[in-house]
N, CA, C and O atoms as CSV, one atom per row, in Angstrom:
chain,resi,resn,atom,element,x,y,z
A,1,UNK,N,N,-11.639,44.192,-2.368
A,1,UNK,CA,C,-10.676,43.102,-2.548
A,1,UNK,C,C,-9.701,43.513,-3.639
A,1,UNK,O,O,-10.115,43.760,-4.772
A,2,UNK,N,N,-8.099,43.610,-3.242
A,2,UNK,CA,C,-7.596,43.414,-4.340
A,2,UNK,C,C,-7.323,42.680,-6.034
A,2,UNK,O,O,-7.654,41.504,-6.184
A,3,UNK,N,N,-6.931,43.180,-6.806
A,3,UNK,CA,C,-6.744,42.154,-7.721
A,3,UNK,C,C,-6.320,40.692,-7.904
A,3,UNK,O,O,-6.870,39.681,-8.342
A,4,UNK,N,N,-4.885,41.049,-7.292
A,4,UNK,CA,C,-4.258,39.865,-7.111
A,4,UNK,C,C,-5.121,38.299,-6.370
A,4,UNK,O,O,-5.166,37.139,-6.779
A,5,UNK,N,N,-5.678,38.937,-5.206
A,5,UNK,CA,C,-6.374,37.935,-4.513
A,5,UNK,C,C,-7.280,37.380,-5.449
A,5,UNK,O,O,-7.313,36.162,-5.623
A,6,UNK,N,N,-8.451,38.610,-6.430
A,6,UNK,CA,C,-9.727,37.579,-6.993
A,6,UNK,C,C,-9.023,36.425,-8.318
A,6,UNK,O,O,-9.473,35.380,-8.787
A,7,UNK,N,N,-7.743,37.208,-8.602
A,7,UNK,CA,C,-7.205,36.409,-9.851
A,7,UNK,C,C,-6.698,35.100,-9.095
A,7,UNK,O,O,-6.750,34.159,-9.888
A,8,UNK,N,N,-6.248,34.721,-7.900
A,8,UNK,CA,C,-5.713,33.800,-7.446
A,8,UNK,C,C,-6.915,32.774,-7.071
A,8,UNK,O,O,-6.785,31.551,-7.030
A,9,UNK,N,N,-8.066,33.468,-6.813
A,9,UNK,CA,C,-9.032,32.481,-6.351
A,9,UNK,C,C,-9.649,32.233,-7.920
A,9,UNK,O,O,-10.395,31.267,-7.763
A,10,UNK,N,N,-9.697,32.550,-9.074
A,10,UNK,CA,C,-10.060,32.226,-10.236
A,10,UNK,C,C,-9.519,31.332,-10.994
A,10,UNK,O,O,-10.133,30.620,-11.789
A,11,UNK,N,N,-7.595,31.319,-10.654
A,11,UNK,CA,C,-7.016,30.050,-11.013
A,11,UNK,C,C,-7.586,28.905,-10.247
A,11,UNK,O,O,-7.833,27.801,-10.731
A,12,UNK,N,N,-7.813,29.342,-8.740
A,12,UNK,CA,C,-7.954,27.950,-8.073
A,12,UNK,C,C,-8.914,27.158,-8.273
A,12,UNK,O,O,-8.786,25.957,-8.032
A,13,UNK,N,N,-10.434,27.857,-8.911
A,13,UNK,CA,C,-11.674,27.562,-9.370
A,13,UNK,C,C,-11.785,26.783,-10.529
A,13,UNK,O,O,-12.639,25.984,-10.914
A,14,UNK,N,N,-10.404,27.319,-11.144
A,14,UNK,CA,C,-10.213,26.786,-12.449
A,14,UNK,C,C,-8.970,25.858,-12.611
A,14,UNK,O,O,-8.422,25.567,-13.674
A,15,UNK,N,N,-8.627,25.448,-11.349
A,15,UNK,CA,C,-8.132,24.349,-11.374
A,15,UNK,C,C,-6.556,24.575,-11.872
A,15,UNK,O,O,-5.908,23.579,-12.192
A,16,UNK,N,N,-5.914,25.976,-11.935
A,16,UNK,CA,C,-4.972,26.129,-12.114
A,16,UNK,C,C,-3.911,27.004,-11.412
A,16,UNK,O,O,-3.306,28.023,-11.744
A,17,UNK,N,N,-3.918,26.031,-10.052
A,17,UNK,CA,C,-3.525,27.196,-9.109
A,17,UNK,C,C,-1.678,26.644,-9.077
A,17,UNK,O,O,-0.930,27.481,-8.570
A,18,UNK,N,N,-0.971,25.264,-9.609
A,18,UNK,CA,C,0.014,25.308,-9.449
A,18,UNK,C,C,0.506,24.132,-8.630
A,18,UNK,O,O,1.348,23.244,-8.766
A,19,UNK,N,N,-0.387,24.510,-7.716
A,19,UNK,CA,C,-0.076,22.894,-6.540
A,19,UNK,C,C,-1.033,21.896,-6.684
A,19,UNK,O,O,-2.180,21.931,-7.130
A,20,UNK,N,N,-0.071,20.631,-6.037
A,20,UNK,CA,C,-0.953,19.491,-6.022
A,20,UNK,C,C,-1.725,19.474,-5.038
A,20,UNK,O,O,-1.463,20.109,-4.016
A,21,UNK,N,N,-3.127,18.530,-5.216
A,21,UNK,CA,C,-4.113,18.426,-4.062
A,21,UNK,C,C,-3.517,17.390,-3.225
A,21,UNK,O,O,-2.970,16.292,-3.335
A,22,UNK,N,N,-4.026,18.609,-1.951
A,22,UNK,CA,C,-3.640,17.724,-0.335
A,22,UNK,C,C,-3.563,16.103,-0.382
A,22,UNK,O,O,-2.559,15.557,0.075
A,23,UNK,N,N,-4.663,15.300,-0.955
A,23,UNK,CA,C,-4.118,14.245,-0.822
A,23,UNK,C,C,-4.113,13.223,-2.462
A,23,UNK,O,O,-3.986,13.631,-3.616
A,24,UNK,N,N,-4.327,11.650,-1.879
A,24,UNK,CA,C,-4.113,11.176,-3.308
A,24,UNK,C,C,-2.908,11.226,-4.193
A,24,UNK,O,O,-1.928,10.676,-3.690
A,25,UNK,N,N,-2.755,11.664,-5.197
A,25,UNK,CA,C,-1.514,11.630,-5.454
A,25,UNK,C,C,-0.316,12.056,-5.383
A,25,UNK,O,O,0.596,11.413,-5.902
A,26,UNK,N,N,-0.152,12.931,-4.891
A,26,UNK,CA,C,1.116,13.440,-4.344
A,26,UNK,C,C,1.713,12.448,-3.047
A,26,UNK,O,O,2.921,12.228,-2.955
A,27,UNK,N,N,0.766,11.910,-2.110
A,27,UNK,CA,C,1.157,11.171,-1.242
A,27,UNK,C,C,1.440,9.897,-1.695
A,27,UNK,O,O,2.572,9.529,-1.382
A,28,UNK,N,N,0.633,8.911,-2.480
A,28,UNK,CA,C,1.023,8.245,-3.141
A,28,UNK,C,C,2.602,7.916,-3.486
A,28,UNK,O,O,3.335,6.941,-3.319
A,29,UNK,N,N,2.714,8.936,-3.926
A,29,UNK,CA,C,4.112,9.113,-5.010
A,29,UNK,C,C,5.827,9.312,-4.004
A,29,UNK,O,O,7.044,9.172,-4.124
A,30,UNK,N,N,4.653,9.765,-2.943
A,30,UNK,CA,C,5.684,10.016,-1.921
A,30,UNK,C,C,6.022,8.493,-1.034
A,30,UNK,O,O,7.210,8.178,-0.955
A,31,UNK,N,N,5.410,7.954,-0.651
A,31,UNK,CA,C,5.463,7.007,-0.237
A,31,UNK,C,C,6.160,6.114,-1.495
A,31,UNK,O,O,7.384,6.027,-1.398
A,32,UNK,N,N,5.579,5.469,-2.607
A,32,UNK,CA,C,6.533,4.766,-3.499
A,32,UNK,C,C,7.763,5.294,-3.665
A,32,UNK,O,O,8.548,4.387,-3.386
A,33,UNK,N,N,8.467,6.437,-4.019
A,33,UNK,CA,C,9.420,7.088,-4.181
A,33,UNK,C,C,10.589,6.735,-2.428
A,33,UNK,O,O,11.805,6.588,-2.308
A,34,UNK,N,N,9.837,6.727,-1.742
A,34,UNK,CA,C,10.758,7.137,-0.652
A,34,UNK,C,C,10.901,5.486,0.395
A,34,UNK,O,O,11.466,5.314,1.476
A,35,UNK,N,N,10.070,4.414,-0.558
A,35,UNK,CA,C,10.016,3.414,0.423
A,35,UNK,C,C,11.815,2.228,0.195
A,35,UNK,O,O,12.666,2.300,-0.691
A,36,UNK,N,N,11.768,1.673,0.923
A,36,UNK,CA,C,13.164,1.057,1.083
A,36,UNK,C,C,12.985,-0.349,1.724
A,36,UNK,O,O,12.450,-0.814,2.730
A,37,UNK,N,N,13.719,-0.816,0.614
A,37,UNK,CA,C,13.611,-2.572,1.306
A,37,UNK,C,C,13.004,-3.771,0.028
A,37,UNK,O,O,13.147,-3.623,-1.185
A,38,UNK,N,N,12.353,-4.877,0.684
A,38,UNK,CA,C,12.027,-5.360,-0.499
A,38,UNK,C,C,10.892,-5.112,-0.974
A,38,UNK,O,O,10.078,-4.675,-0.161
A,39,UNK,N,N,10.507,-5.260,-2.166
A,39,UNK,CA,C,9.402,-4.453,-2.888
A,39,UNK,C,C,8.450,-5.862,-3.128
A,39,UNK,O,O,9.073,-6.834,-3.554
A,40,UNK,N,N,7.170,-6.012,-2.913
A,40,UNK,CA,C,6.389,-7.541,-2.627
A,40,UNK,C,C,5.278,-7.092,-3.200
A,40,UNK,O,O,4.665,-6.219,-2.585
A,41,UNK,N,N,4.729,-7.577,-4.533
A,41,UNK,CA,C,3.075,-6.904,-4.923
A,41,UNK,C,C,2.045,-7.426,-3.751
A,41,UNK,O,O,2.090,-8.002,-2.664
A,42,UNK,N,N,1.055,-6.839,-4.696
A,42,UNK,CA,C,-0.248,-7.391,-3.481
A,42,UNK,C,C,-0.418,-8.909,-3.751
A,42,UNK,O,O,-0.227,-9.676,-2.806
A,43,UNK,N,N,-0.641,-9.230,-4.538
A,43,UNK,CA,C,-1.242,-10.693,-5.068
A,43,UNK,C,C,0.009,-11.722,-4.500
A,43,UNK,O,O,-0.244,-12.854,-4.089
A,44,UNK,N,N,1.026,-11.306,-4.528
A,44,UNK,CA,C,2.381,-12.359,-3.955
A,44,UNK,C,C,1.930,-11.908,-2.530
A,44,UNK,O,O,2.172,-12.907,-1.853
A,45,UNK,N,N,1.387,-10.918,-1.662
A,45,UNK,CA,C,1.327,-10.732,-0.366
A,45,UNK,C,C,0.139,-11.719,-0.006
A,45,UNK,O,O,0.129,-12.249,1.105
A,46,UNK,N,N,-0.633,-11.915,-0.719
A,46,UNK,CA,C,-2.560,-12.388,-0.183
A,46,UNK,C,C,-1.557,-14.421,-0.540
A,46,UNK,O,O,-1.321,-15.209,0.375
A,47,UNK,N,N,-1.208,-14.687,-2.080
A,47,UNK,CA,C,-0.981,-15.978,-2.078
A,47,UNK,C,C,0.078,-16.858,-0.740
A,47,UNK,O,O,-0.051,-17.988,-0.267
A,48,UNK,N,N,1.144,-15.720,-0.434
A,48,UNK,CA,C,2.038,-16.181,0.659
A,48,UNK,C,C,1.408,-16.325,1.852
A,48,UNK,O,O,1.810,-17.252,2.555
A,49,UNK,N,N,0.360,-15.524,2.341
A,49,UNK,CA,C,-0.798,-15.746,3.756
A,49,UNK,C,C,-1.055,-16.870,3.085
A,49,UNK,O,O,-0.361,-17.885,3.031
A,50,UNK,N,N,-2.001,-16.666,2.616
A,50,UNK,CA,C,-2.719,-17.959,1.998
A,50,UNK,C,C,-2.063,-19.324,2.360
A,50,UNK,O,O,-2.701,-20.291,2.779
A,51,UNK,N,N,-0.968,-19.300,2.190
A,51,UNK,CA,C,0.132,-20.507,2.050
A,51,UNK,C,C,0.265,-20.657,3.369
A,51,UNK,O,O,0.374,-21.805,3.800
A,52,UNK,N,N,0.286,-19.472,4.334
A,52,UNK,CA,C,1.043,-19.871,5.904
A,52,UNK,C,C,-0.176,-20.339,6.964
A,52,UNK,O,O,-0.101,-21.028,7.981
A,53,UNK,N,N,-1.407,-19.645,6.278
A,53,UNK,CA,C,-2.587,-20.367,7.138
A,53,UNK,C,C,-2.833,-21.997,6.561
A,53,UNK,O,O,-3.115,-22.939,7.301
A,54,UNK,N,N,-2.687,-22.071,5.329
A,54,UNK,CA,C,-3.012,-23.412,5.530
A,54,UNK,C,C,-2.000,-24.136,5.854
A,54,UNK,O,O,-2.398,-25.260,6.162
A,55,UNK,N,N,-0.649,-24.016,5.949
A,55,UNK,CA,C,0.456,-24.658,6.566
A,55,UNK,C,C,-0.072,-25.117,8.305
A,55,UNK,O,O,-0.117,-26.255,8.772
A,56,UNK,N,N,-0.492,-23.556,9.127
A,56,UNK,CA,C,-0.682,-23.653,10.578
A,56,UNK,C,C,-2.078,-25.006,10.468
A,56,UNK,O,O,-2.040,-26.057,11.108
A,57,UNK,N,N,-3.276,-24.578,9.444
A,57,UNK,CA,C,-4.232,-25.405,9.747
A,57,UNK,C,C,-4.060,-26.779,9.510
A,57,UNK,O,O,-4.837,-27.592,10.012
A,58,UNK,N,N,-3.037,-27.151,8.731
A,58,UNK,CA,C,-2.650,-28.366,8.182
A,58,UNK,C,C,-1.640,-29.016,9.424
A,58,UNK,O,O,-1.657,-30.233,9.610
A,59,UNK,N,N,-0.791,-28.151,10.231
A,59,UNK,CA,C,-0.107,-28.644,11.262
A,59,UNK,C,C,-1.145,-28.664,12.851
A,59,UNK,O,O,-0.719,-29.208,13.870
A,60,UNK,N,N,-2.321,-28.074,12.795
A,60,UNK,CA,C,-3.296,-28.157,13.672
A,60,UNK,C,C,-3.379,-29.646,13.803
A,60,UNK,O,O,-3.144,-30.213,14.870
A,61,UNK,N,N,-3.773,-30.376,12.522
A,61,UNK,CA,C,-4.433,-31.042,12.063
A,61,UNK,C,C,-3.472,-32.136,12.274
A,61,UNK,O,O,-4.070,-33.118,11.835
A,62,UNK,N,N,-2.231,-32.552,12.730
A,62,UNK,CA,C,-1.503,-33.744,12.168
A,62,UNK,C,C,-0.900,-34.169,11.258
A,62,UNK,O,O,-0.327,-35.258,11.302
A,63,UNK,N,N,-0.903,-33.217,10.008
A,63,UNK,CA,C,-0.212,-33.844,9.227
A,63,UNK,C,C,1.196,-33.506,9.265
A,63,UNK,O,O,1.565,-33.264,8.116
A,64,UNK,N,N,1.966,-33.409,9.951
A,64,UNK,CA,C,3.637,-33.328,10.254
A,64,UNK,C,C,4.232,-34.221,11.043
A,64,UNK,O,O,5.411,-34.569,11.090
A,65,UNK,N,N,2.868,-34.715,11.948
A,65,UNK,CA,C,3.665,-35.416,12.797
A,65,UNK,C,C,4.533,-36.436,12.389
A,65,UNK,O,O,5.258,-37.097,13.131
A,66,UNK,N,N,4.431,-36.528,11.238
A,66,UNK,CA,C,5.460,-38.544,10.792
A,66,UNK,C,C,6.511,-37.422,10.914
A,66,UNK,O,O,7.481,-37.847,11.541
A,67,UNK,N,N,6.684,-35.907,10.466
A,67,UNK,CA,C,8.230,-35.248,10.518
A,67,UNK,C,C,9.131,-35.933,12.488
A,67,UNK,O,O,10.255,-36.336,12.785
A,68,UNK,N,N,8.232,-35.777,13.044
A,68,UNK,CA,C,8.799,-35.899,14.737
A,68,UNK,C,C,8.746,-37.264,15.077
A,68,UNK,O,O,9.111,-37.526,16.223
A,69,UNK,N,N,8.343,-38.294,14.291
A,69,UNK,CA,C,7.754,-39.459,15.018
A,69,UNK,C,C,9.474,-40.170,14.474
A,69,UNK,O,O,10.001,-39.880,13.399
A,70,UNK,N,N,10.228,-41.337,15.765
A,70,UNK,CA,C,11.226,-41.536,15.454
A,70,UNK,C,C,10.774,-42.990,14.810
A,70,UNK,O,O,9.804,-43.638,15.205
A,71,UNK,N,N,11.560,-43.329,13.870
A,71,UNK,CA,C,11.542,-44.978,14.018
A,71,UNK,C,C,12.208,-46.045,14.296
A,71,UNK,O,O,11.657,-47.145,14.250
């Protein structure tokens, strides 16, 4: 085996080969960096469901109808 090769597999052992690992953060970074549009955390994503199921279960249920009922 040449030199070059065992020194390259000794950085890589040692964790200093240069590149980032295949996944985790580099993808990460790629995705935040490259996304477009509006930006919505998680916790505003789970409370807004939250809000639209009990809207549907609450309109299951009758309580809108006085909105349609004429007088």
């Amino acid at each position: 085996m040449s030199k070059s090769g065992s020194s390259r597999r000794k950085k890589r052992r040692a964790g200093k080969s240069g590149q980032m690992p295949a996944g985790g953060a580099g993808l990460m970074r790629f995705f935040e960096d490259s996304s477009i549009g509006i930006k919505i955390g998680p916790i505003a994503t789970i409370v807004m469901s939250a809000a639209l199921i009990l809207m549907v279960i609450a309109a299951h249920l009758g309580v809108f109808n006085w909105l349609f009922t004429s007088a």
